[in-house]
N, CA, C and O of each residue as an XYZ file, in Angstrom:
304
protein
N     -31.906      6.873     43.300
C     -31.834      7.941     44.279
C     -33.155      8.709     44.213
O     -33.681      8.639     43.102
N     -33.765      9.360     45.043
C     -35.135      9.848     45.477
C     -34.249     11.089     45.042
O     -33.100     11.517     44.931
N     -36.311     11.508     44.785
C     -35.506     13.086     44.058
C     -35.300     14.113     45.510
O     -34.522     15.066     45.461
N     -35.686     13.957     46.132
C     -35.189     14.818     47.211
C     -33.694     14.743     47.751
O     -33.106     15.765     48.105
N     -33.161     13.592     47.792
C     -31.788     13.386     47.803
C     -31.146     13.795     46.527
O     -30.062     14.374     46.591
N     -31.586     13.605     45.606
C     -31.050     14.008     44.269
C     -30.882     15.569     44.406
O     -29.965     16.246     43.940
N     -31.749     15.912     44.999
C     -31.951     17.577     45.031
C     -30.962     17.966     45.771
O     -30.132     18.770     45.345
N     -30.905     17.393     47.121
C     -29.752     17.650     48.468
C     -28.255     17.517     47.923
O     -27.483     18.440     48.183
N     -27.850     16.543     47.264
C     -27.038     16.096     46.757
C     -26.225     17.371     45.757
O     -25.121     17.859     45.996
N     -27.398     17.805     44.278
C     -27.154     18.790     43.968
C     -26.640     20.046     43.988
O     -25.820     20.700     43.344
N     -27.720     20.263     45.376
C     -27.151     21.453     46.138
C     -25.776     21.803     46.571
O     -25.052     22.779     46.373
N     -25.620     20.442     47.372
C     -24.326     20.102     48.072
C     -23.477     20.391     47.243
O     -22.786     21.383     47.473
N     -23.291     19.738     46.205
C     -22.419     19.921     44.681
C     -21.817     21.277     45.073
O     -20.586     21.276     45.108
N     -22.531     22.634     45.429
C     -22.127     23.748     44.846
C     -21.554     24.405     45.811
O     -21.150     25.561     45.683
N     -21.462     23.673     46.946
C     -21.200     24.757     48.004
C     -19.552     25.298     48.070
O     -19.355     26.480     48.351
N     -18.280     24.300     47.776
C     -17.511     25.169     47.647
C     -17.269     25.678     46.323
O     -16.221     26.323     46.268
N     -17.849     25.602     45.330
C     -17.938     26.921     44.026
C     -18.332     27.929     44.720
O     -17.611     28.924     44.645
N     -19.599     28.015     45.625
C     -20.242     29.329     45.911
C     -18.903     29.984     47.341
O     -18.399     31.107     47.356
N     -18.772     29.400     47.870
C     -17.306     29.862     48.880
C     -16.521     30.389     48.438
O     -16.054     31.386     48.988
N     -15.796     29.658     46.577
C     -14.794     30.448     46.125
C     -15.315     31.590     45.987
O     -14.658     32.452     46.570
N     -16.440     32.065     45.335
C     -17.303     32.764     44.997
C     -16.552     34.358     45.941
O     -15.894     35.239     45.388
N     -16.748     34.330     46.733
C     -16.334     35.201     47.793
C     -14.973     34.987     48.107
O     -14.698     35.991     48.764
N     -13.987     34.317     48.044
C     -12.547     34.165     48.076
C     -12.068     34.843     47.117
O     -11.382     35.827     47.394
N     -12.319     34.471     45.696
C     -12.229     35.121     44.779
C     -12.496     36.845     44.594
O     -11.841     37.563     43.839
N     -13.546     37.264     45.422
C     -13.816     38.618     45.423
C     -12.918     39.246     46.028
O     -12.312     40.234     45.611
N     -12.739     38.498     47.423
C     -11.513     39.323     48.261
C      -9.645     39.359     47.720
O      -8.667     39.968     48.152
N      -9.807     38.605     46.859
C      -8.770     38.604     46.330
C      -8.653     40.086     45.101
O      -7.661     40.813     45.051
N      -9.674     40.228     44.372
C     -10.060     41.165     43.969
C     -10.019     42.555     44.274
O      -9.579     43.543     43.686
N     -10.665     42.335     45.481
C     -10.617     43.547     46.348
C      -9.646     43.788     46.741
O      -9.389     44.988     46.845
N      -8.713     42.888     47.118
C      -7.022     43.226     47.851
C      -6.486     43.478     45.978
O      -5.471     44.169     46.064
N      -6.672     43.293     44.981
C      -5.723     43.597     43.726
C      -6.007     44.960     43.287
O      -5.096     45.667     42.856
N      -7.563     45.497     43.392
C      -7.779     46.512     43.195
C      -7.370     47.900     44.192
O      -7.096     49.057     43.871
N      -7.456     47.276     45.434
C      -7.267     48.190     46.262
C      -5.403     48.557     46.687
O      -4.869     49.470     47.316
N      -4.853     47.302     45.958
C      -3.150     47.763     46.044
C      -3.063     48.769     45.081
O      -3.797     49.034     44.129
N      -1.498     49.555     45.712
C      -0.970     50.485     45.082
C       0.374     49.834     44.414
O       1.392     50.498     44.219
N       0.277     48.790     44.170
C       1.109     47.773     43.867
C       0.467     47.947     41.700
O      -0.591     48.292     41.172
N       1.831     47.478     41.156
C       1.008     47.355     39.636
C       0.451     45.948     39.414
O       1.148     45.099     39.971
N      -0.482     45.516     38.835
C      -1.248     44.676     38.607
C      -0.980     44.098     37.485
O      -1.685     44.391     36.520
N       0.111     43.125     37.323
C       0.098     42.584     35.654
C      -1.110     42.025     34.767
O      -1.826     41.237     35.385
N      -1.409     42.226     33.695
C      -2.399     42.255     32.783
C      -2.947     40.635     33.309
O      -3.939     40.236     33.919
N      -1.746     39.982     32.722
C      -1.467     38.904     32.986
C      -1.995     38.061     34.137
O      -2.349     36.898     33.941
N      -2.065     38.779     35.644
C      -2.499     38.342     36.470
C      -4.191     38.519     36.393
O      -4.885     37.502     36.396
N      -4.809     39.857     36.324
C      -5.861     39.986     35.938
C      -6.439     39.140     34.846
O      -7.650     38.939     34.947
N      -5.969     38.730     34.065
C      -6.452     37.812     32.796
C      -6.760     36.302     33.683
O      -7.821     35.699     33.521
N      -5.944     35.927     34.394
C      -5.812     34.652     35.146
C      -7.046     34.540     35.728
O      -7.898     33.695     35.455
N      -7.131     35.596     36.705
C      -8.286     35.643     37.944
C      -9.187     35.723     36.905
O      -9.384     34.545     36.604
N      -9.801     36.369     36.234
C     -10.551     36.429     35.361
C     -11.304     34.937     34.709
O     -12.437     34.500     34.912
N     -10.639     34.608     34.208
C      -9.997     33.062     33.643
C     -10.797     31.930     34.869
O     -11.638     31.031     34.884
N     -10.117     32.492     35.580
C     -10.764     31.339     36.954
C     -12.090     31.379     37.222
O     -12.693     30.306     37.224
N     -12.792     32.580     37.494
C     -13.939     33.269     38.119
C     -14.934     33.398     36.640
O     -16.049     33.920     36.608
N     -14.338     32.890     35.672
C     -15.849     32.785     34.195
C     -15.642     30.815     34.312
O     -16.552     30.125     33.852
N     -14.487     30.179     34.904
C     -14.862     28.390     35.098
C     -15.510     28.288     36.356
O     -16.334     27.388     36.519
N     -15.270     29.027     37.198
C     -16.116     28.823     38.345
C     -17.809     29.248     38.128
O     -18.643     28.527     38.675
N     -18.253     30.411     37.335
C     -19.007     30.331     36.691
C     -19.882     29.437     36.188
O     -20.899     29.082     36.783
N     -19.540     29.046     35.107
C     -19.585     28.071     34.342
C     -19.912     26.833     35.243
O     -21.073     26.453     35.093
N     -19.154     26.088     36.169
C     -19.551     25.441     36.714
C     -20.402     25.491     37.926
O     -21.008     24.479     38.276
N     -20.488     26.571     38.573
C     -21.748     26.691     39.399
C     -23.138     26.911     38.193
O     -24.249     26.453     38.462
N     -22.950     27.434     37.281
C     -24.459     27.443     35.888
C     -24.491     26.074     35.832
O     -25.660     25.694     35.891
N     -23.747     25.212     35.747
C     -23.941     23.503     35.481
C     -25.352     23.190     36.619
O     -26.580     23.121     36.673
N     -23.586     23.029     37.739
C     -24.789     22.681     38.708
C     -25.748     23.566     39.527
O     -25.977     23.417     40.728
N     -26.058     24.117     39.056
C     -27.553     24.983     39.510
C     -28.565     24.069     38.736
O     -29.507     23.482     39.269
N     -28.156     24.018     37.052
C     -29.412     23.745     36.359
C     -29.632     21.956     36.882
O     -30.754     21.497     37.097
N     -28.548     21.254     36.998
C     -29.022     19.954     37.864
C     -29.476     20.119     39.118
O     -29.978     19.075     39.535
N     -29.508     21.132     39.998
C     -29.789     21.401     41.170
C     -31.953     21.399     40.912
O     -32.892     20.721     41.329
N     -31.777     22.501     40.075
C     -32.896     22.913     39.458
C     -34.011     21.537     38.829
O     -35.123     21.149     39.187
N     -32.872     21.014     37.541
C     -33.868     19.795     37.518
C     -34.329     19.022     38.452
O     -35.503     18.692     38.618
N     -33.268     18.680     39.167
C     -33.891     17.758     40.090
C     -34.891     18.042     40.983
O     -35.472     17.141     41.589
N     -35.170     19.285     41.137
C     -36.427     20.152     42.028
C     -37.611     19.731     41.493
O     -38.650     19.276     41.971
N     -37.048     20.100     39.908
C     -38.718     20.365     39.590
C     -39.372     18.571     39.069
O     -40.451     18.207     38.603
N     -38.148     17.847     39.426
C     -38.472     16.281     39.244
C     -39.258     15.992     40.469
O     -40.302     15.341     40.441
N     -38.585     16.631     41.845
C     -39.289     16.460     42.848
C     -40.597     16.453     42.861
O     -41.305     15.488     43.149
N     -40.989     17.659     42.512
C     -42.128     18.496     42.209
C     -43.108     17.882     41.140
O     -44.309     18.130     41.034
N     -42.464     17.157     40.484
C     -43.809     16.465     39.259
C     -43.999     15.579     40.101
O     -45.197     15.339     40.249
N     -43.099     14.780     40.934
C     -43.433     13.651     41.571
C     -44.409     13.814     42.949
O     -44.893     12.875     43.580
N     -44.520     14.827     43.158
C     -45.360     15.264     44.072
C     -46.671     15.344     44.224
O     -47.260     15.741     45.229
N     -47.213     14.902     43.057
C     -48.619     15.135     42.491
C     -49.182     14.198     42.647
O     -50.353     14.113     42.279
């Protein structure tokens, strides 16, 4: 695979991590903003979810990343 596809590819990888990204917030925003009680429990969950989603958008960034700067040596 060419590193520019490698790169595209990468990218691609992340796009619905970065979507939850913002799903996840509004969900947030609707838990914080109820007058409803919030079990610990539930907060621990979301929590839970949003440090693996994390985690896996840090993955693939840094393959996103290598493969750039593979581009980029190859460019010379």
């Amino acid at each position: 695979m060419s590193a520019p596809v490698a790169t595209w590819h990468a990218i691609a990888e992340m796009e619905t991590d970065v979507v939850n990204v913002g799903r996840w917030a509004r969900a947030l925003i609707s838990m914080g903003c109820s007058d409803n009680y919030i079990h610990p429990g539930a907060a621990f969950a979301v929590g839970e979810a949003l440090e693996r989603l994390g985690e896996g958008l840090e993955a693939k960034w840094n393959l996103a990343l290598d493969a750039a700067r593979e581009k980029g040596a190859t460019d010379d």
